[in-house]
N, C-alpha and C positions, 0 to 999 in steps of 0.2 A: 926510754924516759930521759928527758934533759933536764939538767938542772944548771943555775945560775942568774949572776945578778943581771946583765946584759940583755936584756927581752931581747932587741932583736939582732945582736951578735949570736947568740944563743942559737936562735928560729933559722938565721942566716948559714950557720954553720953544721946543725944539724938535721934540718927537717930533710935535706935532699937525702942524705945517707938513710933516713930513717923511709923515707917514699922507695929510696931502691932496694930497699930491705922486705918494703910489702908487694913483690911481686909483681907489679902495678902490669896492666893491659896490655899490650906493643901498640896499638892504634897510638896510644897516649904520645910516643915519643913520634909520631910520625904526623900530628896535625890534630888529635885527637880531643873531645870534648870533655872538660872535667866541672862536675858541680859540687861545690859546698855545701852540705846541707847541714846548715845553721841555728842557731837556739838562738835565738834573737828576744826573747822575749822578758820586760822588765820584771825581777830589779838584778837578773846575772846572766847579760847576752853576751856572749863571748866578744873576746876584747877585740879591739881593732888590729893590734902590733902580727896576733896570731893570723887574723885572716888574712890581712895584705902579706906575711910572707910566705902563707901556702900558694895566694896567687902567682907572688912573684918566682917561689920553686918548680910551680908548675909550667909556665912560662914557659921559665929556663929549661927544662926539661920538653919540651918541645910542642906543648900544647897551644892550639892555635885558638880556643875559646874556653874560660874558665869563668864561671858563674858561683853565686855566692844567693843559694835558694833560702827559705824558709815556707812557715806556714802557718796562719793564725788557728791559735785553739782555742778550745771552746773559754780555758783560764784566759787567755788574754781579750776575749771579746767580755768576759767580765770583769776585766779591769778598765774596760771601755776604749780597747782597742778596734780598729775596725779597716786596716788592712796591714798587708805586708809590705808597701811602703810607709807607712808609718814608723812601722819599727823597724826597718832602715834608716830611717833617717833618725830614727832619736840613738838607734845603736853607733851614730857617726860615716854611714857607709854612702860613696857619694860617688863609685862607677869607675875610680880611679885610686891605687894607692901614691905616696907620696914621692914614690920614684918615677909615677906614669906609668905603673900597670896597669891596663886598664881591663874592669872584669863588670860582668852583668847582672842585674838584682833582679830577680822571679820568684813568681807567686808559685809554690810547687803544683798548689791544686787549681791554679787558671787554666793550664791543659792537662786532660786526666784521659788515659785508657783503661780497659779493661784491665781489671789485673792479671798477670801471667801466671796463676798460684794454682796448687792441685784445689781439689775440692777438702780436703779434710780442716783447709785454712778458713781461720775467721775473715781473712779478706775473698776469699771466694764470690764471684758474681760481684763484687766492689769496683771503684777505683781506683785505680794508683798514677800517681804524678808519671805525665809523660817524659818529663826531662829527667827524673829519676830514671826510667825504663829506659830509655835510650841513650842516658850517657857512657863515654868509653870507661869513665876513673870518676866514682861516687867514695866522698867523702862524709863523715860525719863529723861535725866539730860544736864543741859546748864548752862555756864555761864551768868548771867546779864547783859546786855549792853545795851546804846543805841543806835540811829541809825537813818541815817541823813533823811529816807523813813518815818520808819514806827514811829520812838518814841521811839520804846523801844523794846527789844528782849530778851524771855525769851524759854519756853519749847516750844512753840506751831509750832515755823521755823522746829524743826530737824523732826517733827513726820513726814516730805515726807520723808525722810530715809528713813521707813519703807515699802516703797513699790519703783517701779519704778519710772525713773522720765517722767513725763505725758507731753509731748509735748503742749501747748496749753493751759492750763489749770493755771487756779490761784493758787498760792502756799499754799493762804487761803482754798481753796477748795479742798484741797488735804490733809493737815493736819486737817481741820472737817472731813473729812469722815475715813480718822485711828482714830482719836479721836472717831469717832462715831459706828464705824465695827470692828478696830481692836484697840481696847484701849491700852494704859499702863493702870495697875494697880496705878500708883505713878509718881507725876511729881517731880523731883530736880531742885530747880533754885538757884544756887552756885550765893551768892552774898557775900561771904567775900569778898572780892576786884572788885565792880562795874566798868566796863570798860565804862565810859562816858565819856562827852565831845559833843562836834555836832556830830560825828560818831565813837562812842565808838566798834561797830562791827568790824570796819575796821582801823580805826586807835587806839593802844592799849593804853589805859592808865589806869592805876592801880588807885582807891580810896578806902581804908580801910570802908566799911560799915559791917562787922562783922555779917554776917547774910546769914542765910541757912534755901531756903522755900521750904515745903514740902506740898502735897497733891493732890487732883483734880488737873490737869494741870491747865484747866481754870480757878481755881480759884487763883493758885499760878502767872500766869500770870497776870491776874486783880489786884492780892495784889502788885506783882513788879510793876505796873501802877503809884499803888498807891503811893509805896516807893519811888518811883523816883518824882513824882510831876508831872505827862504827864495824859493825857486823856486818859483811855482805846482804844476809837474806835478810834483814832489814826492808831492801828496796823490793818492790812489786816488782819493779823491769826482772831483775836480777834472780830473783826466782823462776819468772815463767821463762827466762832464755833459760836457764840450767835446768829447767824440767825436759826443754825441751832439745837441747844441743850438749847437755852434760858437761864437766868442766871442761873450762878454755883451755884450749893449746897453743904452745909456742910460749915462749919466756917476755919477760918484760927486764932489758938491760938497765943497768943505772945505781944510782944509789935509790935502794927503798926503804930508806930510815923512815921513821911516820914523823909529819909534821909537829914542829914543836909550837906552841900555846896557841892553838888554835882550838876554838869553842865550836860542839857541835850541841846537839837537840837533845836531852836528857831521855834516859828509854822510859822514864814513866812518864813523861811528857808526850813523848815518841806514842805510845799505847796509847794513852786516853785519847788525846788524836784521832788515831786510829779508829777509836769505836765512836769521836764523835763525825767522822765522815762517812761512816760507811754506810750512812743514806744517802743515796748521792742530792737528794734535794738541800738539804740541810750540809751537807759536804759542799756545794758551791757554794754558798752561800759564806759559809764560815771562812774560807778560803780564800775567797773573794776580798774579803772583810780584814785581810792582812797586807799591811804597807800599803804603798797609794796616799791620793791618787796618781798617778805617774805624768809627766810633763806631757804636755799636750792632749789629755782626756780631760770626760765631763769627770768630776767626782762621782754621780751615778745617784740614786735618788736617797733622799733624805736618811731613810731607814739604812740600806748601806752605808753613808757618809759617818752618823753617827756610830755604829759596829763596829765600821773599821778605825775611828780612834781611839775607842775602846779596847776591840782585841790588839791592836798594833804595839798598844799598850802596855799590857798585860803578856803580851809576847816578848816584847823586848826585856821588860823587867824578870824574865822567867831565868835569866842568867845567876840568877841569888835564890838561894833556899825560899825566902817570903814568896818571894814575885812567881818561884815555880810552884810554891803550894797554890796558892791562889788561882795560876792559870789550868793548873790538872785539876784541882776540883771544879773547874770551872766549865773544862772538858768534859770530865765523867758526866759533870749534870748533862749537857748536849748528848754524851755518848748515852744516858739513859734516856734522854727526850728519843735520839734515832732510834734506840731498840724498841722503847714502847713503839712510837708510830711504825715502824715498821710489822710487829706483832698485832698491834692494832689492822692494819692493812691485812695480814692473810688471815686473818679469824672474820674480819666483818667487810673487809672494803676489795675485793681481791682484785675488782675492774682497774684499781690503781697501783695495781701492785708494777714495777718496771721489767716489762720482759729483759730478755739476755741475746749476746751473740756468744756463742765460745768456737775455738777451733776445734776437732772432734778429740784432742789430748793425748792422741797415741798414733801408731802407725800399724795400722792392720795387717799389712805384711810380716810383722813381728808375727801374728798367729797363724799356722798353714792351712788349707783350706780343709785339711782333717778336720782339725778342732772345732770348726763351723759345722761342717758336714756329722758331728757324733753328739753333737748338743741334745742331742736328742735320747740318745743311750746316756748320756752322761746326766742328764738332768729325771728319769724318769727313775732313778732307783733313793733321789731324795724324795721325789715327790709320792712314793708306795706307803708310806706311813697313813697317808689319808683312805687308802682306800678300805681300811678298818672301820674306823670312824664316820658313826654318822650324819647325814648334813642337818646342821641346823638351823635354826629359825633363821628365816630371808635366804635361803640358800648357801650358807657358812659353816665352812668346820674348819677346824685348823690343829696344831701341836706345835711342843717346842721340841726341837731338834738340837743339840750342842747348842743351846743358847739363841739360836734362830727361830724365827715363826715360818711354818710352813703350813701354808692353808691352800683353801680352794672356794672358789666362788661363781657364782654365775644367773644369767635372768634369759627365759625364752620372751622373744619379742616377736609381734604379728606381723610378719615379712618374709615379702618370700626372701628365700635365700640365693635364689641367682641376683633377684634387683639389687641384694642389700651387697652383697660381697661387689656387686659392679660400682658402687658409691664409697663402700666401707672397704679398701686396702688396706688389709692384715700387714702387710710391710710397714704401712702409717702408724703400727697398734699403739707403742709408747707414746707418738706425740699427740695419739686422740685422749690419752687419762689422763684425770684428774689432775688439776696446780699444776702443769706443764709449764715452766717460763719460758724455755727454749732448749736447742741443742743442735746437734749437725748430722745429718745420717749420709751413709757412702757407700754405695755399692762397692763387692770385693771378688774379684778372677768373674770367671765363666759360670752364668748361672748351673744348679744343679739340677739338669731337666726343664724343661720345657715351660714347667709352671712355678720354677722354686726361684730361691735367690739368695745368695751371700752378702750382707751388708755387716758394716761396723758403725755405729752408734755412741751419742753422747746426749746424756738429757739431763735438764735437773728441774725437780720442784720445788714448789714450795715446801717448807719443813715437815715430817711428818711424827705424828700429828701436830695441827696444825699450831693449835695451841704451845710448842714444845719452842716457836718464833717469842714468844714474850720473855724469856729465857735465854735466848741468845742464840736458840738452835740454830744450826746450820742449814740452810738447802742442801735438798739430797741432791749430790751431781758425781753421775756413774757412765762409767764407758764398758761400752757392751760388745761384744761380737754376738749375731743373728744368724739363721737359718730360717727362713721362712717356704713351707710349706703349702702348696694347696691341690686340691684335689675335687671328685668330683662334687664330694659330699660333704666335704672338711678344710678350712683353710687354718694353717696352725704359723705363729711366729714362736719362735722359741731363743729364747738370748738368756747367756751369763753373763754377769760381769765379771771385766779384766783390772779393772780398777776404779779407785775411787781420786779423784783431786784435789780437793779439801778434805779427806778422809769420814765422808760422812756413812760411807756406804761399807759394812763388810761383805755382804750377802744381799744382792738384788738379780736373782734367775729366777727362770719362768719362762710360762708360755701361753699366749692366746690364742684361744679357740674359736675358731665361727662353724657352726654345725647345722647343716640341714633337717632340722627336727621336726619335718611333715609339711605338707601342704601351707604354703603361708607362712609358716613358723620359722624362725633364725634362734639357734642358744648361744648366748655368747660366756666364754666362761675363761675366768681368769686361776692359772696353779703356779705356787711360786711359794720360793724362798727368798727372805730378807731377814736382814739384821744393821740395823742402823746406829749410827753413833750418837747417845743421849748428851745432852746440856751437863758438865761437870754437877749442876746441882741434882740433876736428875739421876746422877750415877751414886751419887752418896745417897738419894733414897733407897737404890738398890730395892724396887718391886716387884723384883724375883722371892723375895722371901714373904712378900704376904703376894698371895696369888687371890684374894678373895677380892682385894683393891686392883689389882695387872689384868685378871682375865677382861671383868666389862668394861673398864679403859679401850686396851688392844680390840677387843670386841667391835666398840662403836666405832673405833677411827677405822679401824679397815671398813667395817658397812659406810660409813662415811665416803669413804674414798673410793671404793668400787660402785657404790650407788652413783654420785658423780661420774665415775668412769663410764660406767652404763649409761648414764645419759646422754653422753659426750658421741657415742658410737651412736645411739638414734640420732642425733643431733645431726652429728655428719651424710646420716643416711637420706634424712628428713631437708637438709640443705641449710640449718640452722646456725645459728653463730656461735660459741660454746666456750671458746679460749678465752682464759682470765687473764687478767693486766692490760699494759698498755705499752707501747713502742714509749722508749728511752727517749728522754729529750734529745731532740735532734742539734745539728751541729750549731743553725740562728736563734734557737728560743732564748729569749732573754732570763737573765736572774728572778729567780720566783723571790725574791723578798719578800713579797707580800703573802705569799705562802706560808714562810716561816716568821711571820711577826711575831709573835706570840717568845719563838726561842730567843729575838735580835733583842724584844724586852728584857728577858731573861742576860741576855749580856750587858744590857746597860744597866742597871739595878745591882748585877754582882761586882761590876768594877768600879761604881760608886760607895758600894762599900768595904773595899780592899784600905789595908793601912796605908798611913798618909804621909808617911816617913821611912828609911829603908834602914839597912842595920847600922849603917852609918851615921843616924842621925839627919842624913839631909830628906829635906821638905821633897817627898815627889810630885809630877807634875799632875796636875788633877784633872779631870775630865768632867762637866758637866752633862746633866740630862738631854741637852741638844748634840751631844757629840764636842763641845769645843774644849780645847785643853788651855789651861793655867798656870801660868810658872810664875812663883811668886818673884818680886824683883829686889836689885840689890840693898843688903839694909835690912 
């Protein structure tokens, strides 16, 4: 880490020592191709002093082509960006620094390969920037900022540059898996002029902190945590790299005193935030609708134009007690508009519900192919409680077990059973049931036998029950290790879970059955333990102590869900279509504003009626019903 007033005496003097400190390639000193990969995007694209003297270190250092990449995202084509020389050029960047180094501007994703990633990665069968893949010394560099989501923003956002953009899938889980498959050698986090404030990302403002971190991305991320004064796990990036690579290693040298008077995003501002994007419809949208419009874009249409002088508004003044009440109640309202629509969506609308990409969250090598191989012994002495119990109406019986439901289920269907098991792949069972949004499945070692299989799994649904979404529930999303079975008369999958990721899941094992039950006839039958994590409100009802209200609850939502199951598995058999939701807005679709009119009213209505004076006494600037702002004048 450097510190000092001198940008590029500073940059000049220490970035070489700090590049022969990161190991760097041997091609590099010998002619070797190095790319930049850049955060360009308005209102905190890393500054100019920092990139032209990485070029110019790298040079020196022996490099015979050095490139300065980015890659537009889905945020900046909502801010009505619409390529990667655009924001070149508004970031100042012009093919040459001011000594006559001369370096080259690329679109990461104009040539793209396959990615080079195992399968258990959410970039699996994707693309990734060819120049990334084939350069000798891949850097990442960003400016510092905060940010009114995550806390704080440093290298860990740009590394989805480096591949395509992944419809579905979490941004964090997109930059741990380049972090973890296709690394930088070197992370840059350009903090001579910190852009903070409540959303230093999007709205610009300059603070002199004199300071240029270099190293491990994640550790140079966790140090900017530190410097700013925010909690690491704040940021999304910054979670999924530590789920997935565990703390960083090696040291960050320097002075790591935390910066002094610099403003970042309050946590209860930070929160309400939080619940009001986490539809991602109404999350663009809102997001969109801060700072702007940026030099060289259209404004965007009316409905945004107006939003965003409002929320812009009401963001900036969130620096004062008034202005942050105003804008968190303003949020909660949004953050209860996204949890109703989204509750709304898996109780009645579930064709719109957003499927998912995820990486499969663990590494199945961690479990030995015993543990696969005994699932079997291991799961049949919880599932012996039922064979007391009688089956009840629709084919159901169940018990509680330590606080878990262990039941058993099943429906004989007219089919023969060699057609149906040839269509119906018991390996496929979890992604044929019921509110599947997505997951990742992966074979593991040498099959066992001829007709068996070891795989590891990741899936999640929709909340269960469904109802439990108006609430706040979580999707259920479990990683499983399988065995799957089949034989002449019997095809069985059998999975426990090894973990949950959002902690929704304690208990999701089982196994499904496909049974040859005569002439024509297929049984399909589902045995399993679950215990899932209720909605905080739902845990202070505590419906364990009236069981007369819990049993026909539990009762219906499992018939509910296995009936769906069941139909799901004719479905497949029959060649039917059956999976709910819909692929994730893709990387071109434009801003739904017009989707969310309804919530944009709802922002302009609140911030016309916010106070009109601040604690000071002075007159703040006013926004009318069309979006335009009003500063009264002097006198």
């Amino acid at each position: 880490m450097l510190r000092g007033d001198d940008a590029r005496g500073l940059l000049a003097s220490g970035l070489s020592h700090e590049l022969t400190r990161a190991a760097l390639p041997e091609d590099v000193g010998r002619g070797g191709r190095a790319l930049l990969l850049a955060r360009l995007s308005p209102a905190a694209p890393v500054g100019l002093p920092v990139l032209e003297a990485l070029v110019e270190v790298l040079l020196e250092k022996g490099c015979d082509d050095v490139s300065i990449g980015a890659a537009l995202s889905l945020a900046d084509r909502d801010r009505g960006h619409v390529s990667v020389a655009q924001l070149a050029r508004a970031s100042g960047l012009t093919g040459r620094t001011p000594r006559g180094a001369p370096y080259g501007i690329v679109d990461l994703r104009e040539q793209t390969v396959p990615a080079p990633v195992p399968a258990t990665s959410v970039l699996h069968g994707r693309r990734a920037s060819a120049r990334w893949v084939d350069a000798d010394l891949r850097v990442v560099v960003a400016r510092a900022a905060t940010d009114l989501v995550e806390g704080f923003c440093g290298v860990l956002a740009p590394l989805g540059g480096a591949a395509a953009e992944v419809p579905g899938a979490a941004p964090g889980d997109v930059a741990a898996d380049v972090l973890t498959f296709l690394p930088p050698h070197l992370g840059v986090i350009d903090a001579l002029f910190l852009s903070d404030g409540p959303d230093g990302v999007r709205l610009p403002r300059e603070t002199p902190t004199g300071t240029v971190i270099l190293g491990d991305p994640l550790l140079a991320e966790v140090t900017l945590a530190h410097l700013v004064g925010i909690d690491r796990s704040s940021s999304g990036h910054v979670r999924a790299v530590l789920a997935r690579r565990g703390e960083p290693g090696g040291r960050v040298d320097g002075d790591r005193t935390p910066f002094d008077g610099v403003q970042v995003p309050h946590p209860l501002v930070r929160a309400t935030a939080g619940m009001a994007v986490a539809q991602p419809t109404i999350g663009r949208v809102l997001l969109a609708g801060i700072g702007g419009p940026d030099p060289g874009t259209a404004g965007g249409d009316a409905l945004l134009s107006a939003a965003r002088a409002l929320l812009t508004t009401l963001v900036e003044a969130s620096t004062e007690p008034a202005g942050r009440l105003a804008l968190t109640q303003l949020l909660g309202a949004c953050g209860i508009a996204s949890t109703q629509l989204t509750g709304w969506r898996t109780m009645l609308d579930k064709d719109r519900v957003p499927r998912v990409e995820v990486p499969l969250g663990f590494d199945p090598q961690d479990h030995p192919v015993e543990q696969y191989d005994e699932l079997p012994g291991q799961l049949e002495p919880v599932l012996r409680p039922l064979r007391d119990l009688p089956m009840g109406p629709g084919g159901f019986r169940w018990c509680q077990v330590d606080g878990a439901t262990v039941f058993e289920t099943s429906r004989t269907v007219r089919a023969d059973f060699a057609a149906f098991v040839a269509r119906v792949d018991v390996a496929e069972g979890i992604s044929l049931m019921a509110d599947y949004l997505g997951g990742r499945r992966v074979p593991v070692g040498n099959a066992p036998g001829p007709q068996g299989a070891r795989q590891a799994e990741r899936n999640l649904y929709l909340p269960q029950p469904n109802y439990l979404a108006l609430w706040a529930g979580r999707p259920i999303d479990v990683c499983k290790i399988e065995l799957v079975q089949r034989g002449p008369t019997e095809h069985r999958l059998w999975w426990r879970t090894v973990s949950s990721p959002n902690g929704s899941a304690t208990h999701d094992d089982g196994v499904l059955t496909l049974t040859d039950a005569g002439p024509g006839l297929t049984r399909m039958s589902v045995s399993g333990r679950q215990q899932f994590t209720l909605p905080p409100v739902w845990e202070v009802l505590d419906l364990t102590a009236v069981p007369e209200v819990r049993d026909p609850l539990l009762e219906e939502a499992y018939r509910a869900f296995f009936t769906a199951t069941f139909d799901n598995l004719e479905a497949r058999f029959e060649g039917r279509e059956f999976r709910i939701g819909r692929p994730a807005p893709a990387a071109d679709d434009p801003l739904p504003t017009a989707g969310v009119q309804q919530l944009l009213e709802l922002v302009r209505s609140w911030a016309t009626q916010q106070p009109t004076h601040d604690r000071q006494g002075r007159e703040r600037p006013q926004v009318d019903a069309d979006g335009f702002t009003h500063v009264a004048g002097p006198g």
